[in-house]
RODO-2510 file (C-alpha; in nm, 4 decimals, decimal comma):
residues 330
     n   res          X          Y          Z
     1     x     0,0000     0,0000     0,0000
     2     x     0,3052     0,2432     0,0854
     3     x     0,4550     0,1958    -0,2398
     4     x     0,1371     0,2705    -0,4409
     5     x     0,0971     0,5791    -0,2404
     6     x     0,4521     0,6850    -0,3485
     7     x     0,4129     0,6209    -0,6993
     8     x     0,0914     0,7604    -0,7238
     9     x     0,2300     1,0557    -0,5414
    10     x     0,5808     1,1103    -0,7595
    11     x     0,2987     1,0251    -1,0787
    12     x     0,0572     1,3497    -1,0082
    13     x     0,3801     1,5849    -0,8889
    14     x     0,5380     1,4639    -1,2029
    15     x     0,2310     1,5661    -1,4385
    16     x     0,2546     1,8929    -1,2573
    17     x     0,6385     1,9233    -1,3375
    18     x     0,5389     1,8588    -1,7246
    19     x     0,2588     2,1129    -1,7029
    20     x     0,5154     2,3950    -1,5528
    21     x     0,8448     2,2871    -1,7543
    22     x     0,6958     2,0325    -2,0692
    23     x     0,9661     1,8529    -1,9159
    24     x     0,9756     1,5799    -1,6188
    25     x     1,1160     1,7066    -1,3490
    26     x     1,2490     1,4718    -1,0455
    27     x     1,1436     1,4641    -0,7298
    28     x     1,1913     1,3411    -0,3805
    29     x     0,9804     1,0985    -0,2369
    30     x     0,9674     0,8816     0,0220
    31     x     1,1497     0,9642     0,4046
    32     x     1,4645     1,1416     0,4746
    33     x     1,7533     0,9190     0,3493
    34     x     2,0426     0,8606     0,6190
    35     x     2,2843     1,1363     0,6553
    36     x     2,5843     0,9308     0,7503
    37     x     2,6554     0,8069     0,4612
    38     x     3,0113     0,7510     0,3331
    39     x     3,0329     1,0636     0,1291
    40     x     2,8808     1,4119     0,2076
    41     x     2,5679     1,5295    -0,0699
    42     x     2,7790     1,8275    -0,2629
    43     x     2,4533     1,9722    -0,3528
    44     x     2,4185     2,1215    -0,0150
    45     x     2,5363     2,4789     0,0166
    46     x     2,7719     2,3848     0,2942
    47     x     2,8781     2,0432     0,1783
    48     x     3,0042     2,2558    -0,1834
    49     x     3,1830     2,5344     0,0127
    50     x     3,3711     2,2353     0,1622
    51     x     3,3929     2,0761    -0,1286
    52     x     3,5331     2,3826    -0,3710
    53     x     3,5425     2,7179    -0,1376
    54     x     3,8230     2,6432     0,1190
    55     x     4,1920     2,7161     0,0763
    56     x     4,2398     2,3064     0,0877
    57     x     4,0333     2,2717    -0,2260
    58     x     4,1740     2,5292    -0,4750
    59     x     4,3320     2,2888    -0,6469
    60     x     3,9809     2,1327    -0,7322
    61     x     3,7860     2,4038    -0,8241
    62     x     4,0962     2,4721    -1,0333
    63     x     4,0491     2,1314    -1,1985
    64     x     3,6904     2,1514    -1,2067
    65     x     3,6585     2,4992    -1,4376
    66     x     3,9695     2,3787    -1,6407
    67     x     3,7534     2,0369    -1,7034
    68     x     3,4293     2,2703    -1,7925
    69     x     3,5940     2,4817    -2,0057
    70     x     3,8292     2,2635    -2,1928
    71     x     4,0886     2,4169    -2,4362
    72     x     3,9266     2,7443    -2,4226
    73     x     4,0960     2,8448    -2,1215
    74     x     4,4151     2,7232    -1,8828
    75     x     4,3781     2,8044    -1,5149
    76     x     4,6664     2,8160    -1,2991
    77     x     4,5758     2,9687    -0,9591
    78     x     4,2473     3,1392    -0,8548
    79     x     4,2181     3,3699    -0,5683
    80     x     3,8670     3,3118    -0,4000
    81     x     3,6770     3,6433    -0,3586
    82     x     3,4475     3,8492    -0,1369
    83     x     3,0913     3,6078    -0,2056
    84     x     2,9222     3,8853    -0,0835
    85     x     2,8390     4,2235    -0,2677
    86     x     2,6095     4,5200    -0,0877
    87     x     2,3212     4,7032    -0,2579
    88     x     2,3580     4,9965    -0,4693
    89     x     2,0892     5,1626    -0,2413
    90     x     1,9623     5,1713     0,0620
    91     x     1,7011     4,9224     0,0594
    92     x     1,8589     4,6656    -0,1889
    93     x     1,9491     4,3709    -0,0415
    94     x     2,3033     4,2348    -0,0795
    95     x     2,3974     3,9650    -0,3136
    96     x     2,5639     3,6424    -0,1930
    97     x     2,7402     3,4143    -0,4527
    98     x     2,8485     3,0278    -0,3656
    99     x     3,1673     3,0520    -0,4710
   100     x     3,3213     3,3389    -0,6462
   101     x     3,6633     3,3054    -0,7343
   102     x     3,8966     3,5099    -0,9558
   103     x     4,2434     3,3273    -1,1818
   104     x     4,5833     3,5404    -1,2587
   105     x     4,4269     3,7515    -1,5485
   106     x     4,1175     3,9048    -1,3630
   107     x     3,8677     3,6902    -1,4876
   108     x     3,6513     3,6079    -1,2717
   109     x     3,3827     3,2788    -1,2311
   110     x     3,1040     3,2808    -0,9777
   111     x     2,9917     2,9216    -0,9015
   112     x     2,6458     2,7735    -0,7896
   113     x     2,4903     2,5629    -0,6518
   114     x     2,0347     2,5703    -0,7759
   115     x     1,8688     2,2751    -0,6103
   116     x     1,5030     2,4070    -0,6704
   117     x     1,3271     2,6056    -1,0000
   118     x     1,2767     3,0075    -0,9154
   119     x     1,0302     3,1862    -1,1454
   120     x     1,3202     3,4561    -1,2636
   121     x     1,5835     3,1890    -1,2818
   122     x     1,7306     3,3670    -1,5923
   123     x     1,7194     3,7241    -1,4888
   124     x     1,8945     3,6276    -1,1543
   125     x     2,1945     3,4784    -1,3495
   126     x     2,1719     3,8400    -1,5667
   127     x     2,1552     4,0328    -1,2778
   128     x     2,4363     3,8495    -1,0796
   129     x     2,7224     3,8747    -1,4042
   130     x     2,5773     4,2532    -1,4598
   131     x     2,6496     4,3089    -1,0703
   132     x     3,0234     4,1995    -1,1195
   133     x     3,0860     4,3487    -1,4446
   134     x     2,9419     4,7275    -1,3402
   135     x     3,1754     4,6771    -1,0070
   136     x     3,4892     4,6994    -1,2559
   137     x     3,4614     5,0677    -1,3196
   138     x     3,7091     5,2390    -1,0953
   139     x     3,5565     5,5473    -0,8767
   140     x     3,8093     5,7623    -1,0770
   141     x     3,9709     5,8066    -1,4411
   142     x     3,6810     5,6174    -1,6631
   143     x     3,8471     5,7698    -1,9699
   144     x     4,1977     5,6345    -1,8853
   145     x     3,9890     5,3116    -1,8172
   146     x     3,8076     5,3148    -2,1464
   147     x     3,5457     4,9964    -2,0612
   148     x     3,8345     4,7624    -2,0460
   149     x     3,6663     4,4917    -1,8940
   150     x     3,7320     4,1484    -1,7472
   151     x     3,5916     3,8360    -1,8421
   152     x     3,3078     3,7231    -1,6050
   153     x     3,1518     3,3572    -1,6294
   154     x     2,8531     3,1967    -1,4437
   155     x     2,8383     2,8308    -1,4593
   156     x     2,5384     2,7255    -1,2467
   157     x     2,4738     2,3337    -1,1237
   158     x     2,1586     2,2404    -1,1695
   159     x     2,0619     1,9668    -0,9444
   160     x     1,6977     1,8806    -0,9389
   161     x     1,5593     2,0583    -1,2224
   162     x     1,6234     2,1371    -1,6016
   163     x     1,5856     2,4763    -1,7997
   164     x     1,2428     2,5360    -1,9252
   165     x     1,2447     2,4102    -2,2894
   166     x     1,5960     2,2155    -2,2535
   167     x     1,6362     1,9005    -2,4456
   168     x     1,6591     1,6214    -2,2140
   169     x     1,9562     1,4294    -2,3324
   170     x     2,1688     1,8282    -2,3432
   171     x     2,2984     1,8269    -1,9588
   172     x     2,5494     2,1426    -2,0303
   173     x     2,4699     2,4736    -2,2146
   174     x     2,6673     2,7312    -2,3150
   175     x     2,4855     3,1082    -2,3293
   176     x     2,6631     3,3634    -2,4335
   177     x     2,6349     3,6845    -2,6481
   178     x     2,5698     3,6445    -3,0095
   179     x     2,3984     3,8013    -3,3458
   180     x     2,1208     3,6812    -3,4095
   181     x     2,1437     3,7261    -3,7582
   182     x     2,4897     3,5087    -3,8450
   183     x     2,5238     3,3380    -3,5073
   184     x     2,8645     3,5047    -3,4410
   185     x     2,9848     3,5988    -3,1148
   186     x     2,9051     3,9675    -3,0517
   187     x     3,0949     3,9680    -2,6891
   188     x     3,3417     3,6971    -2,5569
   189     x     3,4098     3,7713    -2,2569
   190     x     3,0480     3,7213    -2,0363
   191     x     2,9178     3,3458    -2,0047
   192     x     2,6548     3,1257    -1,8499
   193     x     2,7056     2,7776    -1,8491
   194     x     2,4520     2,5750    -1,6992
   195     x     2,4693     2,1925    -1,5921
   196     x     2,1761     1,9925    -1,5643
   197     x     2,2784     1,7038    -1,2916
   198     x     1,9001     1,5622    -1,3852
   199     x     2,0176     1,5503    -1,7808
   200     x     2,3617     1,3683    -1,7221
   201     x     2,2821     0,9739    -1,7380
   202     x     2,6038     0,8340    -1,8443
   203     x     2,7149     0,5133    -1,6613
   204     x     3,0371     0,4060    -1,5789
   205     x     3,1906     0,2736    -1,8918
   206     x     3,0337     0,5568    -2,1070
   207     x     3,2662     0,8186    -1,9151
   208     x     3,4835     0,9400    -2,1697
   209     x     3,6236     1,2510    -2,0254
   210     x     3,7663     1,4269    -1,7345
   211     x     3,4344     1,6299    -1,7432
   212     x     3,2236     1,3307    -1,7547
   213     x     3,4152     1,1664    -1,4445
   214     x     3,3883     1,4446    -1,2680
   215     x     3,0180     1,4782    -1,2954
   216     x     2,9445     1,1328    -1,2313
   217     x     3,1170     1,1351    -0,8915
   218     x     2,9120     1,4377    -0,8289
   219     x     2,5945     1,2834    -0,9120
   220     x     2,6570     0,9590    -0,7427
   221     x     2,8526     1,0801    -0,4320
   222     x     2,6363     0,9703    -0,1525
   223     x     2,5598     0,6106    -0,3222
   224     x     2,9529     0,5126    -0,3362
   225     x     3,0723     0,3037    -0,0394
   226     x     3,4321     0,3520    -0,1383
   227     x     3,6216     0,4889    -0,4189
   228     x     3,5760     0,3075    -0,7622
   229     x     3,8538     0,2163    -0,9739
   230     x     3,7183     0,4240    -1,2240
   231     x     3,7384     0,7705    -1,0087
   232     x     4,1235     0,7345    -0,9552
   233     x     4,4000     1,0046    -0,9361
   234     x     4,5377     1,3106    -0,7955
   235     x     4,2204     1,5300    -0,7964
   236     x     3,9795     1,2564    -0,7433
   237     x     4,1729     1,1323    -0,3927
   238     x     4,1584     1,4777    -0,3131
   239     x     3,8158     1,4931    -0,3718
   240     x     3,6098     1,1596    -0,2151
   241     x     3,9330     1,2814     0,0898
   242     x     3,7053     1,5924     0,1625
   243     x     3,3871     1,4375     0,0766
   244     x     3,4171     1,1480     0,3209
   245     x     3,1636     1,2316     0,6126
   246     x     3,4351     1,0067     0,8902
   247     x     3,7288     1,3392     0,7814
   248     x     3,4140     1,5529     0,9116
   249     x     3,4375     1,7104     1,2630
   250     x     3,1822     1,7424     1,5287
   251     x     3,0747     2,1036     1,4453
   252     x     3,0985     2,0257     1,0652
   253     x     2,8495     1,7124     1,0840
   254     x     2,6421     1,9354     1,2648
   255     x     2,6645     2,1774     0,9969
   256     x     2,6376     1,9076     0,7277
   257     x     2,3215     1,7580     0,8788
   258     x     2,1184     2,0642     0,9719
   259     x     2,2017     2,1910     0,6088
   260     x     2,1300     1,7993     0,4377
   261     x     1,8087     1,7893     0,6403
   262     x     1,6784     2,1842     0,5688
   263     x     1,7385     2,0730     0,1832
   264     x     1,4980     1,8014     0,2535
   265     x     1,2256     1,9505     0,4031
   266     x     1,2254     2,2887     0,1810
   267     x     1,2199     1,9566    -0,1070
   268     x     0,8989     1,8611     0,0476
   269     x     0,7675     2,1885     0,1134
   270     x     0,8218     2,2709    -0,2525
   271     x     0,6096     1,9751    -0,3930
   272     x     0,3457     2,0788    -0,1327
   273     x     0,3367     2,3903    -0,2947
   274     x     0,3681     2,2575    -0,6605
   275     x     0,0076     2,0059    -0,5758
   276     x    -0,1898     2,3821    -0,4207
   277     x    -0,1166     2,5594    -0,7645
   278     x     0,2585     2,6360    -0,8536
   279     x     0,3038     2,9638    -0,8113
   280     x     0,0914     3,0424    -0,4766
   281     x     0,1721     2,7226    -0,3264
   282     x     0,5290     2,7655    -0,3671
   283     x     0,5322     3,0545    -0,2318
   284     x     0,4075     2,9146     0,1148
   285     x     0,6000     2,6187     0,0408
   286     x     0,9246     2,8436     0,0382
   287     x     0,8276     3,0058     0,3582
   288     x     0,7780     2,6984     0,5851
   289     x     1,1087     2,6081     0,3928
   290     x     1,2506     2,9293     0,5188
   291     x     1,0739     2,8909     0,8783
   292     x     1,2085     2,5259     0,8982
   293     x     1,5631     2,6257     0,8181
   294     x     1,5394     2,8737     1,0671
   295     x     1,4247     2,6570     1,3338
   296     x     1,7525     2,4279     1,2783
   297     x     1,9770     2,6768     1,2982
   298     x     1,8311     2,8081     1,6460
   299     x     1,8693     2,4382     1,7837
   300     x     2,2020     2,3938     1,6555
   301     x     2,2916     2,7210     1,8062
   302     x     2,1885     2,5674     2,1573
   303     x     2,3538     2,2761     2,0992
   304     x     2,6156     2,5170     2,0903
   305     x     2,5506     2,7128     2,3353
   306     x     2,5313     2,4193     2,6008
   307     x     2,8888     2,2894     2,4263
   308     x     2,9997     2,6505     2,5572
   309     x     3,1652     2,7447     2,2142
   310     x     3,2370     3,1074     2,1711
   311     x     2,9756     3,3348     2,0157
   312     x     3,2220     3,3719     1,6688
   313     x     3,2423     3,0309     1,6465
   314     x     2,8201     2,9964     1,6783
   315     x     2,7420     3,3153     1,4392
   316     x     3,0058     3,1381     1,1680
   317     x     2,8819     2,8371     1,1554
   318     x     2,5094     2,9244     1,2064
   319     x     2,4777     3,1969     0,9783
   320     x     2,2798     3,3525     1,3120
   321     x     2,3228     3,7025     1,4083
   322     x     2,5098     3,7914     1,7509
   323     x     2,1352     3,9348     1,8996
   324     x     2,0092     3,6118     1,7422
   325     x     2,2048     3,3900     1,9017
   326     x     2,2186     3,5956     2,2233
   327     x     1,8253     3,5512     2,3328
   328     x     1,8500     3,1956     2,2919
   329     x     2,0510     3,1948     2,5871
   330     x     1,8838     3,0493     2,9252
***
C-alpha cells in the first residue's frame, strides 16, 4: 500500500512538473535518506563550500573549471573572492554568490549551486554577471579606463531541475552573447554555463572525459561506499578525501546535517506547494522552507551554546546574528 501511495504521489507531482516545464522534473519521495553516509551530498550549500570554497580545495575548483571549459581556457591559480556584494541603495538587499573566485588575469567565475526552480531563474543569473561586471569601473579616471573589462563567467549546477524548454539528453549549455542574424559571437568575454545534474545519465563505462568523471562522482557521491577504480588520481583522492563524512568534525556534521536535512524539508515543502497551484503554493511552500531552516539553525545554536563554544564560532557556523544567538541563551 506504501509503495502505491509513493508512486501515485511522484505520478501526479510529475504531471505537474510537465505542465510547468513540458519537461519531467524529479522529485523526492519517500522519508529522509540517512545522513551518515560515506560521502557528504555536494549539492548542499555547505557540503560545496567544503567541497570547492576552502583554501584546501583550490586545487579542485581549479580542476573543475579547467575540465568545464576545456581548451578554451588554462587556469593556474584562482584567488577566492568576497561572495558577498552590498546594494547599490539603501534598501537593496546584498547579493551572496556560492563561490566566487577570480584566476591570474582578472577573470573572474562565480559558481552555484540551484537545487530548486525560481520563477526569474534567468534574470537572476543576468543580474548576478551585470552586478560583477558594473563593479569593474574604478571610482576615478573612466576615460583612462576606457570599458576595459574582465571576463566574467557563471556556470550554475543544476541539481533537481532542467531549464524550461531544454532538451533532455543536453545536460550542459553554453549562453553567451551572439547576433542573431549570423550566429557570431558579438561579446566573448560574459558566459553562463549551466549543468543539468538531472540531464547527465552516463554510466560508468560511457565516461569518456575528465568532465564526464567528474560529474558522475558528483551525481553519485552519496551512493559510493568507497572509491571506484574508475574515479582514480590526484584530484579525485583529493576529492572523495574531503567528501568522506568520517574526515568531518563534530561542528561540521552538525553543519552538514542541519544543512542535508533543511534541503529536505524545503524539497517537500516545494512539492506541497507545486500540488496547491505552482506559483501560490510555492510561495508558502518556500516560507515553511525558510521557517524550517530557521528553526535548525536556532537548535544547533543551543547545541552550541550548552557545548559553551564562543559566540564567533556559533554566528560562523550558524549563519545567526550575535542578537540572534544571544536571546536563545537560558
Amino acid at each position: 500500500m506504501q509503495e502505491k501511495s509513493k508512486a501515485k504521489y511522484k505520478a501526479v507531482s510529475e504531471e505537474l512538473a510537465e505542465k510547468c516545464f513540458n519537461e519531467p522534473l524529479e522529485v523526492y519521495v519517500g522519508t529522509n535518506k540517512d545522513l551518515t553516509t560515506t560521502y557528504i551530498n555536494p549539492f548542499t550549500d555547505y557540503s560545496f563550500k567544503r567541497l570547492f570554497a576552502s583554501e584546501q580545495s583550490k586545487p579542485l575548483m581549479i580542476c573543475l573549471l579547467n575540465h568545464l571549459f576545456a581548451d578554451r581556457k588554462h587556469i593556474t591559480s584562482i584567488e577566492y573572492s568576497k561572495n558577498e556584494y552590498p546594494g547599490d541603495v539603501k534598501d537593496e538587499g546584498a547579493l551572496m554568490f556560492d563561490v566566487l573566485c577570480t584566476d591570474v588575469d582578472g577573470s573572474q567565475f562565480i559558481v552555484e549551486v540551484q537545487t530548486t526552480y525560481q520563477k526569474h531563474f534567468k534574470e537572476r543569473a543576468v543580474f548576478y554577471t551585470s552586478r560583477l561586471i558594473s563593479s569593474q569601473a574604478p571610482v576615478g579616471n573612466r576615460k583612462g579606463w576606457a570599458y576595459k573589462l574582465k571576463e566574467v563567467y557563471l556556470v550554475a549546477f543544476l541539481h533537481k531541475f532542467i531549464l524550461p524548454g531544454s532538451s533532455s539528453y543536453q545536460y550542459l549549455h553554453r549562453v553567451g552573447l551572439t547576433d542573431l542574424c549570423t550566429g557570431n559571437i558579438f561579446y566573448d568575454k560574459l558566459e553562463f554555463m549551466f549543468i543539468e545534474m538531472m540531464s547527465f545519465n552516463k554510466q560508468p563505462e560511457e565516461l569518456e572525459t575528465e568532465l564526464d568523471k567528474w560529474l558522475y562522482a558528483l551525481k553519485h557521491m552519496t551512493e559510493f561506499k568507497h572509491q571506484p577504480h574508475y574515479l582514480k588520481g590526484a584530484e579525485f583522492d583529493d576529492l572523495f578525501n574531503l567528501a568522506k563524512y568520517a574526515n568531518l568534525n563534530k561542528e561540521e556534521k552538525i553543519m552538514y546535517s542541519t544543512r542535508w536535512k533543511n534541503q529536505w524539508d524545503l524539497n517537500g515543502a516545494t512539492e506541497t506547494a507545486r500540488e496547491m497551484g505552482w506559483e501560490q503554493g510555492l510561495e508558502k511552500g518556500l516560507e515553511e522552507g525558510r521557517a524550517q531552516a530557521l528553526a535548525e539553525k536556532k537548535e544547533m545554536a543551543l547545541k552550541m551554546l550548552d557545548n559553551n563554544e564562543p559566540m564567533d564560532k556559533i554566528v560562523r557556523y550558524t549563519k545567526l546574528s550575535k542578537e540572534e544567538v544571544e536571546v536563545l541563551k537560558p
